[in-house]
C-alpha positions in Angstrom: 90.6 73.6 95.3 87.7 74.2 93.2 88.7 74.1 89.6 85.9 75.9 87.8 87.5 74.0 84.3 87.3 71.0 86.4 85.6 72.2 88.8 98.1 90.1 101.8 100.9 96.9 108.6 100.7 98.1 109.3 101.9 98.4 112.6 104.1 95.9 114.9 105.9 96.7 117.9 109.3 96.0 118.3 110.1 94.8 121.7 114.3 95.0 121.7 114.9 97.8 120.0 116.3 100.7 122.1 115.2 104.2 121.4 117.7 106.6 120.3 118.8 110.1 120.8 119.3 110.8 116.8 121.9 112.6 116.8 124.3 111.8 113.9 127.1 109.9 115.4 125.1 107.6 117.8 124.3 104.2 117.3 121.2 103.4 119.3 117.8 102.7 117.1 114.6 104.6 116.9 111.1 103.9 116.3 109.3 106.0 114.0 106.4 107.3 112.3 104.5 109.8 110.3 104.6 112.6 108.3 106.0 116.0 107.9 104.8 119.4 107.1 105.0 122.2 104.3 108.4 124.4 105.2 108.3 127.9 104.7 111.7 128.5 103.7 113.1 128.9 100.3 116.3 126.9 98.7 118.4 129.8 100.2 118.4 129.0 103.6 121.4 128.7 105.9 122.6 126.6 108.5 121.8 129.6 110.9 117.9 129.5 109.6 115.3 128.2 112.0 113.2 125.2 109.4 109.7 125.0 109.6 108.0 121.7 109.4 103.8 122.2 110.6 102.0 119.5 110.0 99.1 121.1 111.1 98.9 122.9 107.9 98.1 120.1 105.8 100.0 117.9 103.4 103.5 118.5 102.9 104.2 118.1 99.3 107.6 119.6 98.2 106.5 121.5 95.2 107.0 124.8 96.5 109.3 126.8 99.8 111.9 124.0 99.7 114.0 123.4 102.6 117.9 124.0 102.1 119.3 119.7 102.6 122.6 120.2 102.5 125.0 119.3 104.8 125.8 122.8 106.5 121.7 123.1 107.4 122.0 120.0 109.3 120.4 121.7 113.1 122.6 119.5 116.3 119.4 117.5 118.2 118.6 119.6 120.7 115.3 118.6 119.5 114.1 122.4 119.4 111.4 123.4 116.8 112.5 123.4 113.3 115.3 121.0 113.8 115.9 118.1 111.5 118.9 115.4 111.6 120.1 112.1 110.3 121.4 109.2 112.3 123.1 105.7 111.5 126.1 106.9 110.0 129.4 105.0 109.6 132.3 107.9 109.9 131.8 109.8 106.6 128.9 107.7 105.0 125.4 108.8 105.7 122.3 109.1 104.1 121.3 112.7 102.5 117.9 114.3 101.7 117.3 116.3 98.6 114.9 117.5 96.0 114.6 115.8 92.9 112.3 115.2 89.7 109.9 112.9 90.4 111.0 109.0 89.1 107.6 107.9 87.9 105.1 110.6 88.0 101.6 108.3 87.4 98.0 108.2 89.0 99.2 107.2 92.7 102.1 110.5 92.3 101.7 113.1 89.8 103.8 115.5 91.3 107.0 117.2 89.3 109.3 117.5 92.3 109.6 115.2 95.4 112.1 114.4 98.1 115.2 111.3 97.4 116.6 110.1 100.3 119.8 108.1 99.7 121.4 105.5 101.6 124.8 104.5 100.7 126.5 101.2 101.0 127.6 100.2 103.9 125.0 102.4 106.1 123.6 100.9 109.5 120.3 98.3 109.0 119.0 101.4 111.5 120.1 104.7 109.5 117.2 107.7 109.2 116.7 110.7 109.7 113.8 113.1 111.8 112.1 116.5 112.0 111.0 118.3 114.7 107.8 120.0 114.2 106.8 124.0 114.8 103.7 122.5 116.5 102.7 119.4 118.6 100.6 117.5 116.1 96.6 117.9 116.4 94.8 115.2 114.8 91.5 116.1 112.8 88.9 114.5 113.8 88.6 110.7 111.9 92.0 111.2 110.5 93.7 109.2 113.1 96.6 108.4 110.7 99.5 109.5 108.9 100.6 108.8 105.3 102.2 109.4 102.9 103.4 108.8 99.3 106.9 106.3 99.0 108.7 105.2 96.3 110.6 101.9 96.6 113.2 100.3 94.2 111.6 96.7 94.8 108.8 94.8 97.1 109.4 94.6 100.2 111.2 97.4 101.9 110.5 97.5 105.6 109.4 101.7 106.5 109.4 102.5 110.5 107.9 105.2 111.9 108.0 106.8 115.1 106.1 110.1 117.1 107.9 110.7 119.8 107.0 113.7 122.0 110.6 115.6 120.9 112.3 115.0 124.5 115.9 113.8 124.7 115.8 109.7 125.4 116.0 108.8 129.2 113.8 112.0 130.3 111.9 110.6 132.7 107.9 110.8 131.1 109.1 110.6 127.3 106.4 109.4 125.3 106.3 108.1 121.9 103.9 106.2 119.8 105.9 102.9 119.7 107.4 101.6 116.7 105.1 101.4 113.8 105.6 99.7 110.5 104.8 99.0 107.4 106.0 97.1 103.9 106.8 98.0 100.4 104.3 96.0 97.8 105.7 97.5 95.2 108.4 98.8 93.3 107.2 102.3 92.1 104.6 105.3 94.5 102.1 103.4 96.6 100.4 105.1 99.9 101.6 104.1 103.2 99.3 104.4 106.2 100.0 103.9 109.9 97.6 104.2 112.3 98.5 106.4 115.5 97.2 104.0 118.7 96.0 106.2 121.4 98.6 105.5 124.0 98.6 108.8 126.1 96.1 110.4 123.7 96.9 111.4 120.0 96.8 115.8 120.7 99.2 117.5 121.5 101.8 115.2 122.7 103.8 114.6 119.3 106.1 117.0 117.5 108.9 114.7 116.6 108.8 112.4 113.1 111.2 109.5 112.8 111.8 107.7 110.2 113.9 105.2 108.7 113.2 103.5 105.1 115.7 100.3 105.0 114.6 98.8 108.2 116.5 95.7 109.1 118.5 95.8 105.8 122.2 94.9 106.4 124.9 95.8 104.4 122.7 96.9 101.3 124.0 98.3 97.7 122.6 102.0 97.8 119.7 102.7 97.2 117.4 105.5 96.5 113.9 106.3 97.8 111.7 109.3 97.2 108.7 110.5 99.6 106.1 113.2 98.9 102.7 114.3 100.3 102.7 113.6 103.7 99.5 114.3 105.4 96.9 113.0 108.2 94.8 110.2 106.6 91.8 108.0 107.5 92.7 105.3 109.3 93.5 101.5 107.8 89.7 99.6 109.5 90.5 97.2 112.0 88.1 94.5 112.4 89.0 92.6 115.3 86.6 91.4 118.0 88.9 91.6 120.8 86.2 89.9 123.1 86.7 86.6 121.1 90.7 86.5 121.8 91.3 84.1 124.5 92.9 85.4 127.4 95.6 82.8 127.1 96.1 82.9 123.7 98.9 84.8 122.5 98.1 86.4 118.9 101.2 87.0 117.0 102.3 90.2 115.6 104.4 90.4 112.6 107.0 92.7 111.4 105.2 94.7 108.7 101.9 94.0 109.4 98.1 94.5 111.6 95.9 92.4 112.3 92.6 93.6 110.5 89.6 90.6 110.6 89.3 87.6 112.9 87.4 84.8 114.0 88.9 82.9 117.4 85.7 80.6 117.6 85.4 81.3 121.4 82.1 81.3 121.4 79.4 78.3 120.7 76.9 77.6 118.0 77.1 78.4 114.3 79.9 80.2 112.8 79.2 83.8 112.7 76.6 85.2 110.6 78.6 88.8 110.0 81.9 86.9 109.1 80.6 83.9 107.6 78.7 82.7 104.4 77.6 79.0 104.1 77.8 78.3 100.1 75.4 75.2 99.3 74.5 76.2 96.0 76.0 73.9 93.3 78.0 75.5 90.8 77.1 73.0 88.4 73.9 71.5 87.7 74.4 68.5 88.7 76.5 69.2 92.0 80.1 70.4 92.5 82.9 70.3 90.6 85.8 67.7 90.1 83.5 64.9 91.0 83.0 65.5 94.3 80.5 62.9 95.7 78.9 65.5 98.5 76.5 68.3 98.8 77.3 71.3 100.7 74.5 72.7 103.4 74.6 75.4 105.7 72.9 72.6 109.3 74.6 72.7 112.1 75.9 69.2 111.6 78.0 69.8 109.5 79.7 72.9 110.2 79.2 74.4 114.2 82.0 75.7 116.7 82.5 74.6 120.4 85.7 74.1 122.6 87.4 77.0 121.1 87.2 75.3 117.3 85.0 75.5 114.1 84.3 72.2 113.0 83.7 71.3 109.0 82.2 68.3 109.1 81.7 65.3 106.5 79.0 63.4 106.6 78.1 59.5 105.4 74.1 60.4 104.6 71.9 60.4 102.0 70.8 63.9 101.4 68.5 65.7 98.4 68.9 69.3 97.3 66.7 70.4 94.7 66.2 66.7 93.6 70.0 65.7 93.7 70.6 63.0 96.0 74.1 62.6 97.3 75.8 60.1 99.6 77.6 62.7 101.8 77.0 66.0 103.4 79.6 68.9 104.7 79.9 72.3 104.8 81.7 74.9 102.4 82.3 78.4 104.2 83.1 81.7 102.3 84.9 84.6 104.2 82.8 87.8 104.3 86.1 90.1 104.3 87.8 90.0 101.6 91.3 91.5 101.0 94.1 92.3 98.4 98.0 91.9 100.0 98.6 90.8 103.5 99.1 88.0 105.1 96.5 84.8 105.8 97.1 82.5 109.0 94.9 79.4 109.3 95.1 77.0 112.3 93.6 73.9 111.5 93.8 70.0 112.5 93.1 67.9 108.9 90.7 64.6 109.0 92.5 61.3 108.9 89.7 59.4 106.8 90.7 58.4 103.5 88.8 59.9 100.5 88.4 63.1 102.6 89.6 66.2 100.4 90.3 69.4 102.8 91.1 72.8 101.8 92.0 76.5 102.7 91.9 78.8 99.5 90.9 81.9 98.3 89.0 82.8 94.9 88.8 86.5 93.3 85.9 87.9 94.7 85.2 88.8 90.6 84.7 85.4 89.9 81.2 84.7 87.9 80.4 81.4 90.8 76.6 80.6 91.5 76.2 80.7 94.9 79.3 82.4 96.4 78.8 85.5 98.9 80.5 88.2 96.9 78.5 87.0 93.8 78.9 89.3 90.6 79.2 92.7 92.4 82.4 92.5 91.7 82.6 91.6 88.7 82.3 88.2 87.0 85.4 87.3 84.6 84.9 83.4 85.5 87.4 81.0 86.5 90.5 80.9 86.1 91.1 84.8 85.3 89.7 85.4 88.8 92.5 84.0 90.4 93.0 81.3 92.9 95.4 80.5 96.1 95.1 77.0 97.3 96.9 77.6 101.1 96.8 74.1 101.8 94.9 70.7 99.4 95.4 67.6 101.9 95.7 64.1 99.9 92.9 61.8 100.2 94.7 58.8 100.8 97.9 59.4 101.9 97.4 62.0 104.7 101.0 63.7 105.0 101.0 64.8 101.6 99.9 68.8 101.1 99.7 70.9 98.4 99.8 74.6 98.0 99.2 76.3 94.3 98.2 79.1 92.4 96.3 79.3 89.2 95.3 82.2 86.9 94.4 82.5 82.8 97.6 82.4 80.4 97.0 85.0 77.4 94.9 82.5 75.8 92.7 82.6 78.7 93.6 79.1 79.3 94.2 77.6 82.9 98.0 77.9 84.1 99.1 76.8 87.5 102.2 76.5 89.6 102.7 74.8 93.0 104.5 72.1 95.1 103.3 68.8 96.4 105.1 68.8 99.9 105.4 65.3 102.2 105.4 67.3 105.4 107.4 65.1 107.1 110.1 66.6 104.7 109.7 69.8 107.0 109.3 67.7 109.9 105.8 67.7 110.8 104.8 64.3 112.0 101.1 64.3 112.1 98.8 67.0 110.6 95.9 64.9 111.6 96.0 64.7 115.2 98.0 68.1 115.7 97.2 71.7 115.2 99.0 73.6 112.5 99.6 77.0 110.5 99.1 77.4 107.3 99.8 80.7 106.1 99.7 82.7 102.9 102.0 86.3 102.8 101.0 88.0 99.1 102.3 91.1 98.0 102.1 93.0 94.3 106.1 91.3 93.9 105.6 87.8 95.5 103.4 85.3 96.8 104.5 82.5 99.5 102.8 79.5 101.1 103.6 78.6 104.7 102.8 75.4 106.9 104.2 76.5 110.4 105.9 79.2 108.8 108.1 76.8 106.6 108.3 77.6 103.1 106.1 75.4 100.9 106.4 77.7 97.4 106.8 81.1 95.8 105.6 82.4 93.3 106.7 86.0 91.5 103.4 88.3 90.9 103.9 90.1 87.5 101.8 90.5 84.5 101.5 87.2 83.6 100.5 86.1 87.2 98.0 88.9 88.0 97.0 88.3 91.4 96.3 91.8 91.7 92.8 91.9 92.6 91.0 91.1 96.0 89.9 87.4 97.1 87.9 85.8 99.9 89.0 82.5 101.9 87.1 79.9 101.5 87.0 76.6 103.8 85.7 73.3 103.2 86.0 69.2 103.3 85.2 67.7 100.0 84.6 63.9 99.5 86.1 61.9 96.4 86.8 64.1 93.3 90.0 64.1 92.2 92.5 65.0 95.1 89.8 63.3 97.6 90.1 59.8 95.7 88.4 56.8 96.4 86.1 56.9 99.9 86.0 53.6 102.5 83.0 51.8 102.8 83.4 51.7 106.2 83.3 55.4 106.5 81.2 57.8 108.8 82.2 60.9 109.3 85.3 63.1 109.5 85.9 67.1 110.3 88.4 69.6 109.9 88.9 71.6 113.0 90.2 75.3 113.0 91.1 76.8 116.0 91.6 80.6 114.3 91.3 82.7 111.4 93.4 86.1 111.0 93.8 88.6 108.0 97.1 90.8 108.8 97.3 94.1 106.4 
């Protein structure tokens, strides 16, 4: 929006799946999650050996007392201690475990030796395998999650997890923790963490790991991943007022991901001081960039919620800051959280006035800005090297027409930009004006993707030479005029955007 030239679970619960027994040969699915302990048995181990997996003792890295993998040590699921077993198989083909050398060894993984699991061609979109622990798990205290280290071939690799309390399926008073998830950003060692919900209570009900790597992946080419150090972990911070979800509102849960901030605007008054920042400050001296004809204030005209909605409201007044007089007021709102990776989802009803310029965007929070809330503690590289994600630009005169785009520095430090102009009638939606609608941003460390009602607006591939690899803030604001905003009526008064939620998924 703001050109300064010019101007991203874990966990989601899967409702059909049916839980499974794991033995080899059966075909039901599983839900899974967390992490396995240190073994205390050497290479030489036979099929008749008893394994040893405590995750009691702390992290389970691989390096030393390694398990025997083969195909003889494979215990039946009787789901006694020390057991461990694969399931998804097709007749002969089904994944294997084994040690190996570690792929990439760098400053997320330096270990020599790690664990390859390998799923061949053909396997079921469900195939995984499970340990049963020595122990029922006991949580330290504040370590109410499991992670570990994975290893993906690309972005985007769906991991489910599973505790399950190590009792065959259909006992009557099985517990488990519920499917938990969470997705590849990366193709190389990153840290997966799943949070363990309390359910029945987190001690001493678990001794059963499940997992499966490929979730949901259908006839795939094999593939190889590698896991090491599993261990309890600190858990991913959830944000969430609950209070402020209304009862009738249904949040929605995605595959992959948590929800981690909020703001429902149930409540009255101004927006929130703890997850809001008003930014009125001009960031040039003589006002705002791209020629916008308003000032920015922090009044409850122009920015206030009621009826379950913030309002962003432009105004038709003459109004002085610091001895610039402008025509129009509104309001320009930076997030507090901020956040690298996830998933963005913006509910919002656009102005129908001509010359009114909308957005939903995010900006590095290391950009050198006067007057944003994250300032130069961060750092302050300057615009465009900071980054920015415009979610949705509305069209000042022609009200159907939205744009989403990304722009970053070239080598030369120059502005580059990509991004798609979208009549959303094309997708059709009738009326963003009068109607309620999503606008939604999914960015990983592979790919970024811009959503109105979860239909596809443009993509964009995150490498070196698109470095969004740093975290942002949302911003949200109505400008007036400029350059997108265009010429304003005569006749106009006033005009808002409305938006109904705000929600960060990690």
């Amino acid at each position: 929006m703001k050109k300064i030239s010019l101007y991203f679970p874990y966990f989601f619960i899967v409702y059909f799946l049916q839980l499974f027994s794991c033995s080899e040969t059966e075909s039901s699915s599983s839900n899974i999650i967390s992490t396995l302990p240190e073994n205390n048995l050497n290479s030489t181990s036979t099929a008749s050996e008893i394994l040893s997996f405590n995750l009691n003792e702390g992290i389970i890295s691989f390096e030393d007392n390694l398990v025997n993998f083969s195909e003889q040590n494979i215990q039946p699921d009787n789901r006694s201690s020390g057991n461990w077993g694969r399931f998804g198989g097709i007749g002969s083909i089904n994944l294997s475990l084994e040690y190996d050398e570690n792929p990439n060894i760098d400053n997320i993984n330096n270990s020599t030796k790690v664990i390859k699991i390998n799923e061949p061609s053909g396997i079921q979109s469900w195939a995984g395998f499970y340990f049963v622990l020595e122990e029922k798990i006991k949580f330290p205290e504040g370590k109410e999650a499991i992670s570990f280290q994975f290893y993906s071939p690309k972005p985007g690799h769906k991991v489910l997890l599973k505790l399950e309390d190590g009792l065959p399926n259909g006992t009557q008073g099985k517990k488990s923790t519920g499917d938990l998830f969470a997705i590849t950003t990366t193709s190389g060692w990153e840290t997966l963490i799943f949070n363990i919900p309390e359910f029945d209570g987190r001690n001493n009900v678990y001794n059963t790991i499940t997992i499966i790597l490929g979730y949901e992946v259908s006839n795939q080419s094999e593939v190889n991943y590698y896991m090491d150090n599993i261990q309890f972990s600190n858990p991913i911070q959830i944000i969430v007022d609950q209070s402020n979800i209304d009862a009738s509102e249904q949040v929605t849960r995605y595959s992959g991901y948590q929800l981690v901030w909020n703001d429902e605007f149930n409540y009255d008054g101004a927006p929130m001081d703890d997850k809001w920042h008003h930014q009125v400050i001009p960031i040039f001296e003589s006002g705002w960039a791209n020629n916008e004809k308003q000032h920015y204030t922090n009044r409850i005209e122009n920015s206030y919620v009621s009826n379950g909605t913030l309002k962003i409201v432009a105004k038709n007044e003459i109004y002085d800051y610091k001895g610039i007089t402008k025509s129009y007021t509104s309001a320009r709102l930076n997030s507090k959280f901020d956040f690298q990776y996830g998933r963005i989802d913006v509910r919002a009803k656009l102005p129908k006035s001509a010359g009114s310029w909308p957005a939903i965007w995010t900006m590095g929070t290391n950009v050198g800005e006067i007057g944003n809330y994250h300032g130069d503690q961060e750092g302050s590289v300057g615009w465009p090297k900071c980054g920015e994600i415009d979610i949705m630009e509305q069209n000042g005169s022609n009200k159907q027409i939205l744009y989403g785009t990304f722009h970053w520095a070239d080598n030369s430090s120059q502005q580059a930009s990509y991004g798609l102009t979208k009549d959303v009638n094309s997708l059709g939606i009738t009326d963003v004006t009068d109607e309620f609608h999503l606008y939604s941003l999914e960015w990983t460390s592979g790919i970024l993707r811009i959503y109105v009602d979860n239909l596809l607006v443009c993509e964009i591939m995150n490498n070196d030479s698109v470095p969004f690899d740093n975290p942002h803030y949302l911003i949200l604001n109505v400008a007036m005029g400029g350059t997108l905003g265009g010429d304003i009526p005569g006749d106009f008064i006033q005009d808002s955007m409305e938006i109904d939620f705000v929600r960060f998924y990690k």
